[in-house]
C-alpha positions as CSV (number, residue, x, y, z in Angstrom):
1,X,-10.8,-38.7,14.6
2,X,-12.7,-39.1,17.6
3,X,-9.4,-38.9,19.8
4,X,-8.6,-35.9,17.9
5,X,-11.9,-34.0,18.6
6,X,-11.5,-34.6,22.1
7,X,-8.2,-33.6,22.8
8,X,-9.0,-30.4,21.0
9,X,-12.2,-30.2,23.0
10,X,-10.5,-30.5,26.1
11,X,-7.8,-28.0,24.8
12,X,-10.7,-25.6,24.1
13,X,-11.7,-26.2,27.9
14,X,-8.3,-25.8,29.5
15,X,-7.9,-22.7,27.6
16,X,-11.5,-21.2,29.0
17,X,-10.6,-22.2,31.9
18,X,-7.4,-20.6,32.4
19,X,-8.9,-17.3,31.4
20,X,-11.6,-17.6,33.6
21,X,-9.5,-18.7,37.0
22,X,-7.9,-15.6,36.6
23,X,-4.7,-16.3,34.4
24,X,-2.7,-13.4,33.5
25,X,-3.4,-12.3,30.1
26,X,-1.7,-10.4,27.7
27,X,-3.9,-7.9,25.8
28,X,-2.7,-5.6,22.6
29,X,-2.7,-2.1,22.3
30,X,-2.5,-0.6,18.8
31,X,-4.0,2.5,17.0
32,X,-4.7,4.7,13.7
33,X,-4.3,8.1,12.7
34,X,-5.6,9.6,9.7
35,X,-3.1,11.7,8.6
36,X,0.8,12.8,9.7
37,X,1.4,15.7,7.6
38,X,-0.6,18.8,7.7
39,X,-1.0,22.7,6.4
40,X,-1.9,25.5,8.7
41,X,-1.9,27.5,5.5
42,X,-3.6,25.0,2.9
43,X,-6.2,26.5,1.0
44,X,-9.1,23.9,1.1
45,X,-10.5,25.3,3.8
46,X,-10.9,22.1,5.3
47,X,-10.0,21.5,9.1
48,X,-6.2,21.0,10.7
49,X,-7.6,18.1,12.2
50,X,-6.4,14.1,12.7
51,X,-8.5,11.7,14.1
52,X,-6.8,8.9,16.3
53,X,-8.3,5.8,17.1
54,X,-7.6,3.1,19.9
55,X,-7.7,-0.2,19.1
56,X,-7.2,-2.6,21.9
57,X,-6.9,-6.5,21.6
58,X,-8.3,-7.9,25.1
59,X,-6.8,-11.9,25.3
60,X,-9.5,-12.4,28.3
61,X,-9.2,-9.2,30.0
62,X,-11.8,-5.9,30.0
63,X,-10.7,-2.6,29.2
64,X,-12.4,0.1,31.8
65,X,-10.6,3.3,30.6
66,X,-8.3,5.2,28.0
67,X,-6.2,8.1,28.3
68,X,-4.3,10.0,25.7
69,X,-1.2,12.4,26.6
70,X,-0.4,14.3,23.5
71,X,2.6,17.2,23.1
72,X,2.1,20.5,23.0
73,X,0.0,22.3,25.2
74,X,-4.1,21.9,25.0
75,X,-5.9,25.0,23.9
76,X,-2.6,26.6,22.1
77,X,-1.0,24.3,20.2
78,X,-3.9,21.6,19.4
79,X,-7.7,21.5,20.6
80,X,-10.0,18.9,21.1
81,X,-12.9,19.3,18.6
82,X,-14.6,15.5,18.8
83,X,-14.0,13.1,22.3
84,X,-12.0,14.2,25.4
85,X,-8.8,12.2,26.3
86,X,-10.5,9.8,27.7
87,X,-12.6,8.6,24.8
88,X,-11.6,5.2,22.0
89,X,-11.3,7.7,19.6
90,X,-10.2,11.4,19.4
91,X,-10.3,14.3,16.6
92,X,-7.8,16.8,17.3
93,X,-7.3,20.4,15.2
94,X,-3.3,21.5,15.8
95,X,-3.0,25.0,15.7
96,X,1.0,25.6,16.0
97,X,3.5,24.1,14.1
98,X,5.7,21.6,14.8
99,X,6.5,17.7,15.5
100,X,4.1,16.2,17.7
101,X,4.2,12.7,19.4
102,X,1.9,11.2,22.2
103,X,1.3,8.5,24.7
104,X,-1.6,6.2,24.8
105,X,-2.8,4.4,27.8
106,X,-5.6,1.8,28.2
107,X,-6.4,0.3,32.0
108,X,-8.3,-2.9,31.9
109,X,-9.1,-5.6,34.6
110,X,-9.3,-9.1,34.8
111,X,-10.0,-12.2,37.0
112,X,-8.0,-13.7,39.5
113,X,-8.5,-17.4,40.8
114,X,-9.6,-17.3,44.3
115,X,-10.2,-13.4,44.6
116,X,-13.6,-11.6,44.9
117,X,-12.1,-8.4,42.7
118,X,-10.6,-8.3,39.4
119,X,-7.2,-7.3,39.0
120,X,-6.3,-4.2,37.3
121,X,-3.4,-3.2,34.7
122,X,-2.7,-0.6,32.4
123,X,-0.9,-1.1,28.9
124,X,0.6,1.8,26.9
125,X,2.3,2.7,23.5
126,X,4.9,6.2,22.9
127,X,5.2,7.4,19.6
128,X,7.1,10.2,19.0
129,X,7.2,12.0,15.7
130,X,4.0,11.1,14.5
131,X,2.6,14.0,13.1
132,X,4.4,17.6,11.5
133,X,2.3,20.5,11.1
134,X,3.6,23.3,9.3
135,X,2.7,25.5,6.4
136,X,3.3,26.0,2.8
137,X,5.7,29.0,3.4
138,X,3.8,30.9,0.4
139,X,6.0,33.8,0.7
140,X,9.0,31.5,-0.2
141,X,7.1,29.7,-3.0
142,X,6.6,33.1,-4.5
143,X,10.2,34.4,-4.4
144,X,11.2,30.9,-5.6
145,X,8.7,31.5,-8.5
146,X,10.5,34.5,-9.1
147,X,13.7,33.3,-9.3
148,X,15.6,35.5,-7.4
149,X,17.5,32.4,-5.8
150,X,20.2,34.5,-3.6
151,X,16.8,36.5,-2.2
152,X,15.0,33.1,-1.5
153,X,18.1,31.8,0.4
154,X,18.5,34.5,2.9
155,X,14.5,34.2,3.5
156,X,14.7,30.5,4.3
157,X,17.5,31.5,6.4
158,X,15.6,33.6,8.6
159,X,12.9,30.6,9.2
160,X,15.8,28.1,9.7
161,X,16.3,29.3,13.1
162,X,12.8,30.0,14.4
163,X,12.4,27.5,16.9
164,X,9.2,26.1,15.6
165,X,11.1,25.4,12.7
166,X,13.9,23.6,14.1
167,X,12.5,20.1,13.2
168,X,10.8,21.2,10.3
169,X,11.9,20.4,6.5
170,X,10.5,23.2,5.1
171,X,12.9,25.8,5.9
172,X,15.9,23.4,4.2
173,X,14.0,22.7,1.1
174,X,13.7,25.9,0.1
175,X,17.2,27.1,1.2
176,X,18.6,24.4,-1.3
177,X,16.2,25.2,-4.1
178,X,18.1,28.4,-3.4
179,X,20.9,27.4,-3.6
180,X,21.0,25.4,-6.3
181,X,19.2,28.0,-8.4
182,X,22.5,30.5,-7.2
183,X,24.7,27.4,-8.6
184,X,23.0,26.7,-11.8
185,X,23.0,31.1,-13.2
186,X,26.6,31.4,-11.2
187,X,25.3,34.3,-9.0
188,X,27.3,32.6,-6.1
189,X,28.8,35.9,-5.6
190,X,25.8,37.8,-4.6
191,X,25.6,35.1,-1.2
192,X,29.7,35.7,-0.9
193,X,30.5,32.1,-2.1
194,X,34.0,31.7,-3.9
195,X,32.5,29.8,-6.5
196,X,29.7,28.2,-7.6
197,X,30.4,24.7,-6.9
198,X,29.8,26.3,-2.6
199,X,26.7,26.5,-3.9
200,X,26.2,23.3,-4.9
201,X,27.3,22.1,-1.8
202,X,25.4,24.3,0.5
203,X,22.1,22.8,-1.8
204,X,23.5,19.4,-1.0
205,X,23.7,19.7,2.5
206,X,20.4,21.7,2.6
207,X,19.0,18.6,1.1
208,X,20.5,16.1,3.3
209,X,19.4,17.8,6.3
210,X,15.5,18.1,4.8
211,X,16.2,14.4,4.2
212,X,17.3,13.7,7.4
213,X,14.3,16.0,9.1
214,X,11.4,14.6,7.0
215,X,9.2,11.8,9.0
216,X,6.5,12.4,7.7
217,X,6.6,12.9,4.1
218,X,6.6,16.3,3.4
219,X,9.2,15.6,0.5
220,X,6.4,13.5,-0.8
221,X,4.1,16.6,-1.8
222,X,4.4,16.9,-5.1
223,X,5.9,20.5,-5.6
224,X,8.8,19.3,-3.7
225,X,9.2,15.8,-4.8
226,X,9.2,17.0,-8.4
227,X,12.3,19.5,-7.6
228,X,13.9,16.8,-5.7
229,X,13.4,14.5,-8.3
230,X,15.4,16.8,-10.8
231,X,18.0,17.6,-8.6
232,X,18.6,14.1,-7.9
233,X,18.6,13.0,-11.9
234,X,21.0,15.8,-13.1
235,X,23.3,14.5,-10.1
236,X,22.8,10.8,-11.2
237,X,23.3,11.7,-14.6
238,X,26.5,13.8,-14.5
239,X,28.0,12.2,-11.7
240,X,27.4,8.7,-11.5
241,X,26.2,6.8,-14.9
242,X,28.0,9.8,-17.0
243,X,31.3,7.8,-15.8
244,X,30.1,4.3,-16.3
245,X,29.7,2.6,-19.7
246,X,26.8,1.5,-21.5
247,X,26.2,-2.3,-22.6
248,X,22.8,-3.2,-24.2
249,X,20.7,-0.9,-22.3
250,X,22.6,-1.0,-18.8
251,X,25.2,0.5,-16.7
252,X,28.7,-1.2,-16.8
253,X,31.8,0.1,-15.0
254,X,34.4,1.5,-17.4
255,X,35.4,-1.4,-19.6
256,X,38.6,0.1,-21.3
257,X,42.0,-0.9,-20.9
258,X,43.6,1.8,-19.3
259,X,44.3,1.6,-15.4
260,X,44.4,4.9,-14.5
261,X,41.1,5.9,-16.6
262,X,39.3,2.8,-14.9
263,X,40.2,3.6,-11.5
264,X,39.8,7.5,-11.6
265,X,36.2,6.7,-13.0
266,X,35.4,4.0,-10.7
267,X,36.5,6.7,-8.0
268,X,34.3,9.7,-9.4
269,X,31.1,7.2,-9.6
270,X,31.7,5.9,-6.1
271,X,32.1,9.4,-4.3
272,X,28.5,10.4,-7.0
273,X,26.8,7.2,-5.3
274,X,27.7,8.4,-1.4
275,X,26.7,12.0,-2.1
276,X,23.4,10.3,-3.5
277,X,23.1,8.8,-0.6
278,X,22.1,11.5,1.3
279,X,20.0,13.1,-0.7
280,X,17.4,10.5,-0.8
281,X,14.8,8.9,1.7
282,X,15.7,5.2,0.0
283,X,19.3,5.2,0.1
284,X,18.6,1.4,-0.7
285,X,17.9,2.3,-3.9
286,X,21.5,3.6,-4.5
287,X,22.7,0.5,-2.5
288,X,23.3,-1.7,-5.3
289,X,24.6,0.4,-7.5
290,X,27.9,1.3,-4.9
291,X,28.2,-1.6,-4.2
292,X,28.4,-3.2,-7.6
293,X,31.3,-0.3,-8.1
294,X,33.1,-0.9,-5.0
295,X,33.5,-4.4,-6.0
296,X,35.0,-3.5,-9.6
297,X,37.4,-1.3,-7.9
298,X,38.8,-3.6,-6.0
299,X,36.8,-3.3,-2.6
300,X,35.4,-6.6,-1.5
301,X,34.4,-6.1,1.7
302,X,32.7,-2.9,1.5
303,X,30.6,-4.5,-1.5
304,X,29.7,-7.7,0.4
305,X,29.1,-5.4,3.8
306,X,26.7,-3.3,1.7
307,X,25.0,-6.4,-0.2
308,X,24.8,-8.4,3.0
309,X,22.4,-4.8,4.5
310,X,20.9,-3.9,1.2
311,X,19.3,-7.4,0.0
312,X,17.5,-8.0,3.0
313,X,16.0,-4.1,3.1
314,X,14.9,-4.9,-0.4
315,X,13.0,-7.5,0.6
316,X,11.1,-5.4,3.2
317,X,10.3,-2.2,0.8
318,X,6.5,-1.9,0.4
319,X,4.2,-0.5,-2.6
320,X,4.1,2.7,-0.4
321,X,7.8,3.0,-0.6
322,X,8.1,2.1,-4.1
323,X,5.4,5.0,-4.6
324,X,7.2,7.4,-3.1
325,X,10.1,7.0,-4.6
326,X,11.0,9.9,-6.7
327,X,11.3,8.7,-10.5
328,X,15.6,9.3,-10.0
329,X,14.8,6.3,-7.0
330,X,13.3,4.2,-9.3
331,X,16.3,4.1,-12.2
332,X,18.8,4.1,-9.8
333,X,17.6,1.3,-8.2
334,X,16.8,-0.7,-11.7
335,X,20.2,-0.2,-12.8
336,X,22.1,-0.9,-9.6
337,X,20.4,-4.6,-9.1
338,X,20.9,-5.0,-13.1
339,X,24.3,-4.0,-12.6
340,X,24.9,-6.2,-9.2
341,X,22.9,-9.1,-10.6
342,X,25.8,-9.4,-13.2
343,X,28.7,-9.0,-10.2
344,X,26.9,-11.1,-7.9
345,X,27.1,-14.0,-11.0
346,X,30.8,-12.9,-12.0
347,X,31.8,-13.6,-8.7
348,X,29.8,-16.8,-7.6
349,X,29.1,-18.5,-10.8
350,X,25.6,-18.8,-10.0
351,X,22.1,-16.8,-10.0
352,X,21.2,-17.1,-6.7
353,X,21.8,-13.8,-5.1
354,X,21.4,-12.3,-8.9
355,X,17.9,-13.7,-8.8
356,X,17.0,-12.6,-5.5
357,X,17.4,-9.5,-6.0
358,X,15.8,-9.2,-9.3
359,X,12.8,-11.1,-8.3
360,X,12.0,-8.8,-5.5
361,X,11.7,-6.1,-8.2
362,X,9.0,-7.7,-10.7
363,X,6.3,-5.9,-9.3
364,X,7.6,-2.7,-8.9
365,X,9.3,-3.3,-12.2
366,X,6.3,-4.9,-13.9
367,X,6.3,-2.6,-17.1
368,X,9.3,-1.5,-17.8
369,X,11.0,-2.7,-20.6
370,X,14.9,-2.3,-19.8
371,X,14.1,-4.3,-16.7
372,X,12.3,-7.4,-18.1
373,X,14.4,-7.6,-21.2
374,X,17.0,-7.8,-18.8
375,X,15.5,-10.4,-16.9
376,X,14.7,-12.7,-19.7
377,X,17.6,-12.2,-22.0
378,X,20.2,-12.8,-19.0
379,X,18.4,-14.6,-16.2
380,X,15.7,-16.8,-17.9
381,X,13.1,-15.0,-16.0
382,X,15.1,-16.4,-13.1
383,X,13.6,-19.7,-13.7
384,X,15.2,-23.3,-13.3
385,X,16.4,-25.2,-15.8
């Protein structure tokens, strides 16, 4: 014990040493930022401000100075209203919209052996995309309201190319509420579309592209994750499970005997599970369930290339994630691991994978009922016998 104490002592001495005969160190730069989406136009009356804090991790060194570069241009499209960009921590009201990103800088100096003067560095940190500002679009919202869906898509279209609006949502959420709306009363002809099923594909790739454009969670606010959340069951619904058949509370591929109907269904759930996939910000939820499909019809090596990405992504969703999910998410992904557990075991003759997967969803699963009947009936609770 002794001889352990002393080596560790000594260790202890080595280390303080090194940092005081002017090793090199290796300091940490990090930060927070109180919010990345907000309102010009929200009616709280509350500030457009974020406040953005430096947080710096010396390893034996001294920090001396901070410096903050953020887009835009000072005065127009943000202002300073607590610190300078200089200061540990900064509260900035944004005045513009748009997708702002910044640099952060921190200098600090250290020791050298053998030299009077410390050494100086600087460590730094980009992020780009951190934070949209934009607005409601009230004027939208109220022709939406009104459902006058061919008026509300020509109005979106006239913000879709205002440059401030370029990387902005917004503008395509609407435009595919509009969209769809023109699908689902067949007004298609009012917009000049052949049919109605344009429609339907001008809302999907509205969606897609608001999908595609949304950092910072602007599908999460509620009006539009509830119309999102629709769209996205009535899709699942019709063109995914409303080809599949049901077996004691879960999704099965088609189980008849005949070929042709097996393989056309196999085919229409397939292309329902790709279109899903762009019209959600977890296309690991769908993952499983294409994958599962794939397999059944007969392709191997997409199914195992989409297991071998999906599982470990599972493994890496947080509670945030599983909290924005939409609700669509949520069964989507609860059927497709119930639905590859069983394909995964088919094919392997053990639970391994099965239970991998179906572990990682306990939590978010906790209380429902499909899932854990599921579990216990088929997998034991995924625990060894």
């Amino acid at each position: 014990m002794k001889f352990i104490a002393l080596s560790l002592l000594v260790f202890l001495q080595l280390l303080f040493s090194s940092k005081v005969n002017g090793q090199k160190p290796n300091p940490e730069l990090s930060y927070t930022q109180s919010e990345k989406l907000i309102f010009l136009d929200n009616e709280s009356g509350t500030p457009n401000s974020v406040t953005f804090k430096s947080k710096f991790k010396p390893d034996g060194a001294k920090r001396i100075g901070t410096l903050w570069e953020f887009s835009g241009v000072a005065g127009k499209d943000w202002k300073m209203i607590k610190g300078n960009l200089e200061s540990e921590e900064v509260e900035i009201e944004f005045k513009k919209v748009g997708i702002y990103s910044f640099t952060l800088t921190s200098i600090y100096k250290y020791p050298v052996s053998g030299e009077e003067e410390d050494e100086e560095d600087e460590i730094s940190i980009e992020r780009e995309n951190i934070l949209t500002v934009t607005k409601n679009l009230d004027e939208l919202t109220q022709i939406y309201a009104d459902k006058d869906y061919s008026k509300l898509v020509k109005k979106a279209n006239v913000y879709l190319v205002k440059p401030e609006y370029a990387e902005d949502p917004t503008p395509n959420i609407f435009s595919a509420k509009g969209f769809y709306g023109v699908y689902l009363e067949e007004s298609h002809e009012k917009l000049g579309l052949g049919d109605k099923q344009a429609a339907l594909e001008n809302a999907i790739e509205c969606i897609s592209a608001a999908v595609e454009l949304d950092i910072n969670g602007i599908f999460n606010v509620s009006i539009h994750k509830i119309w999102l959340n629709a769209f996205q069951n009535e899709w699942f619904e019709n063109e995914i499970i409303g080809n599949l058949d049901d077996e004691d509370g879960y999704y099965v591929p088609y189980s008849g005997m005949d070929k042709e109907i097996k393989q056309e269904r196999n085919g229409l759930s397939i292309e329902g599970c790709e279109v899903y996939r762009t019209i959600t910000k977890f296309p690991t939820a769908i993952s499983f369930m294409e994958a599962a499909l794939r397999y059944d019809a007969r392709d191997s090596k997409t199914a195992n290339a989409i297991w071998k990405e999906a599982i470990p992504k599972l493994n890496n969703l947080s509670d945030e994630d599983y909290e924005n999910m939409t609700e669509t998410d949520l069964s989507v992904l609860k059927y497709g691991a119930m639905l590859s557990a069983v394909k995964l075991t088919e094919i392997s003759s053990s639970n391994i994978q099965a239970c991998q997967i179906l572990n990682s969803l306990k939590k978010p699963f906790e209380f429902d009922r499909t899932f854990n009947a599921f579990l216990k009936t088929k997998y034991n609770n995924c625990i060894e016998e």
